[in-house]
C-alpha positions as CSV (number, residue, x, y, z in Angstrom):
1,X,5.9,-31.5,3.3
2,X,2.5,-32.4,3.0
3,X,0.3,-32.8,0.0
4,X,-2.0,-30.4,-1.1
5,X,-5.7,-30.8,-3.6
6,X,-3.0,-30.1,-6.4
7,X,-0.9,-33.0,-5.9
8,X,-4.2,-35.4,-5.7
9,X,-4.8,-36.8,-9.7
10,X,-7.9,-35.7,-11.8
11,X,-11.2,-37.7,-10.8
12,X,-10.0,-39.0,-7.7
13,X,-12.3,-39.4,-4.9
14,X,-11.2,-39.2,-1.1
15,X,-10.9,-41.4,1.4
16,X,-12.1,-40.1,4.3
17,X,-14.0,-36.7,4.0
18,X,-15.5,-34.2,6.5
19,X,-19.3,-35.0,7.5
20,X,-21.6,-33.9,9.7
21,X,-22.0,-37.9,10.9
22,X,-18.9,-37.9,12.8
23,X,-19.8,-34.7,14.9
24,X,-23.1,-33.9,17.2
25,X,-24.3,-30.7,16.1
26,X,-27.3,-30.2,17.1
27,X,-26.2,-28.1,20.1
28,X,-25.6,-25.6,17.6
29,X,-29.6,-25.1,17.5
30,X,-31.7,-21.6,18.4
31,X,-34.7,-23.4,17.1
32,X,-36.1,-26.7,17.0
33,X,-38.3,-28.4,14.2
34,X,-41.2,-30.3,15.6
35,X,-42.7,-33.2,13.6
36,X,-46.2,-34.0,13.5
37,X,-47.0,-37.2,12.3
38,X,-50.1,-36.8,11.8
39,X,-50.0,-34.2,9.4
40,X,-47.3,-36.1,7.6
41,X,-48.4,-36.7,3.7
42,X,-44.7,-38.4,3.2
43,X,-43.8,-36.2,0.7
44,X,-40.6,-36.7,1.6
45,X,-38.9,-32.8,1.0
46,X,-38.0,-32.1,4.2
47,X,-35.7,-35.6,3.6
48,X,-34.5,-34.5,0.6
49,X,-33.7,-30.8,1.3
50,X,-32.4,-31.0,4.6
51,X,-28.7,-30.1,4.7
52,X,-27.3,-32.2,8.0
53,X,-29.4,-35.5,6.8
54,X,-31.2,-35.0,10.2
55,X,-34.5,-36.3,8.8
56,X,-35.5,-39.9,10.1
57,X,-36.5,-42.2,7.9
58,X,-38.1,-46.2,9.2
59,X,-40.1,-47.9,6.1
60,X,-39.8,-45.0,3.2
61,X,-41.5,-43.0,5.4
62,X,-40.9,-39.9,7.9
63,X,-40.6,-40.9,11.6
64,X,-39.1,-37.8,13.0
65,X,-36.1,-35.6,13.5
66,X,-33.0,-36.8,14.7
67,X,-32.2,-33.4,17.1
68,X,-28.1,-34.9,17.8
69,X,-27.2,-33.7,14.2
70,X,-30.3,-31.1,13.4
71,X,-29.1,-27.6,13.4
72,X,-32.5,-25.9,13.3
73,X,-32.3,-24.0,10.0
74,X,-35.9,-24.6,9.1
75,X,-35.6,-25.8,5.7
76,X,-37.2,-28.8,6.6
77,X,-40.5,-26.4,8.2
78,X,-40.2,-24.4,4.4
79,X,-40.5,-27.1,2.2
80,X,-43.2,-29.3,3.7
81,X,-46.2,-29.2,2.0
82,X,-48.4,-30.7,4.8
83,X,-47.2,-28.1,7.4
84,X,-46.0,-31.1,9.1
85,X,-43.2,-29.3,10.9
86,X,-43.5,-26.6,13.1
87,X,-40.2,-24.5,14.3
88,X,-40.2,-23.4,18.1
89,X,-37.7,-21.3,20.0
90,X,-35.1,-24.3,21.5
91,X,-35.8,-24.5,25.7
């Protein structure tokens, strides 16, 4: 029989967990955030907020969107300040 979260002790941690690193899914997308650099204040919320850590990062500073893992949500368009990110309809 296997083990279930019952069996595991108190304050354990996990070895290997589910994350959205080990699976593309960015195919998953009906819209696609579009950086623009140039409005970029690096503000750095879309970074923070963004649930699938699809934010790219070079330098502490925003460099784009990495569409493999990016599920198109829009949180990242919501938070930013700078109106640095614009959602579009995926082609």
């Amino acid at each position: 029989m296997k083990e279930g979260w019952k069996d595991l002790p108190i304050g354990c941690t996990i070895e290997k967990g589910g994350t959205s690193r080990d699976f593309k899914t960015g195919d998953w997308r009906s819209e696609r955030p579009e950086f623009l650099k140039d409005k970029c204040n690096n503000c750095l919320l879309c970074f923070i907020y963004c649930p699938d850590d699809a934010i790219l990062m070079k330098d502490d500073k925003v460099v784009g969107i990495d569409y493999d893992y990016c599920k198109g949500c829009g949180i990242c368009e919501k938070v930013c300040t700078a109106k640095a990110i614009e959602t579009k309809p995926e082609r």
